[in-house]
N, C-alpha and C positions, 0 to 999 in steps of 0.2 A: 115851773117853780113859782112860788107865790111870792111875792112883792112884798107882805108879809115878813115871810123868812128872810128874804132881803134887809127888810126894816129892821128885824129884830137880833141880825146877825153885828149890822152895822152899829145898834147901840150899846151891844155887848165890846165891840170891838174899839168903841171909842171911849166907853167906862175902863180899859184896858183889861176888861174880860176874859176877851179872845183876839187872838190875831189873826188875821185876815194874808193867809199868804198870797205875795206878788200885790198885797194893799189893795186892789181892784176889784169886790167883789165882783159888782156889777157885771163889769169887761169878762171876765171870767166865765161869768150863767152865761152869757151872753155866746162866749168864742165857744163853750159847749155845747152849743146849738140847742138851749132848755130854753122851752117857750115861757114867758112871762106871763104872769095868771095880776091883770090886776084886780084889786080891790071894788068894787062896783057899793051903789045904793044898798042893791037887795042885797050883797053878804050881808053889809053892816046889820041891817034889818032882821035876818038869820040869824047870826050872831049872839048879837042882843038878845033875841026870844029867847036862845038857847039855855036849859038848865042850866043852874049853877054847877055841872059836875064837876068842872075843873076850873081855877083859879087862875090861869092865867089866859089874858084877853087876845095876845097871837094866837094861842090852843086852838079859842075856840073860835076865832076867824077862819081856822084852817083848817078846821070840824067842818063848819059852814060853809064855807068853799068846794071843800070834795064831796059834801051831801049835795048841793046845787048841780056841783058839775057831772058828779057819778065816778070821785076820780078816790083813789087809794093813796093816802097817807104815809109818809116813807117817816115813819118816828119810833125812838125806846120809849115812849112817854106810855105807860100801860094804862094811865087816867083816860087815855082818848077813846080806847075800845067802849069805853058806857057808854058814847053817844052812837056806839054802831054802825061807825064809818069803817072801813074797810082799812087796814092796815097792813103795810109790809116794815118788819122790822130789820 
């Protein structure tokens, strides 16, 4: 799981967006034994170059992340499929 989703679960969750149950994300990814994907240089780098196809900047960090890494997408977001990263829905 990317650190990313992490980040952007948390800021939803403290805009009272969403609620976070047991409050712990983190603890949680973690006690599920999901490997943590950080953030590096070259994502940002990736990222950035990336077309404008989708408007939001987690999206396309996490476009950028599964094209670097070779890794598949667990999202309903159907904007992501333009960049041709591999998706499960």
């Amino acid at each position: 799981m990317s650190a990313v989703s992490i980040w952007e679960v948390e800021i939803k969750a403290a805009l009272g967006k969403l609620a976070v149950v047991g409050g712990e994300l983190l603890d949680g990814v973690r006690d599920a034994g999901f490997e943590i994907i950080d953030i590096t240089g070259d994502d940002a780098v990736a990222a950035a170059r990336l077309p404008q196809l989708h408007g939001d900047p987690f999206d396309r960090m996490l476009v950028a992340q599964a094209q670097r890494r070779g890794l598949t997408l667990v999202t309903r977001d159907s904007a992501v499929a333009a960049y041709g990263v591999p998706t499960l829905v």
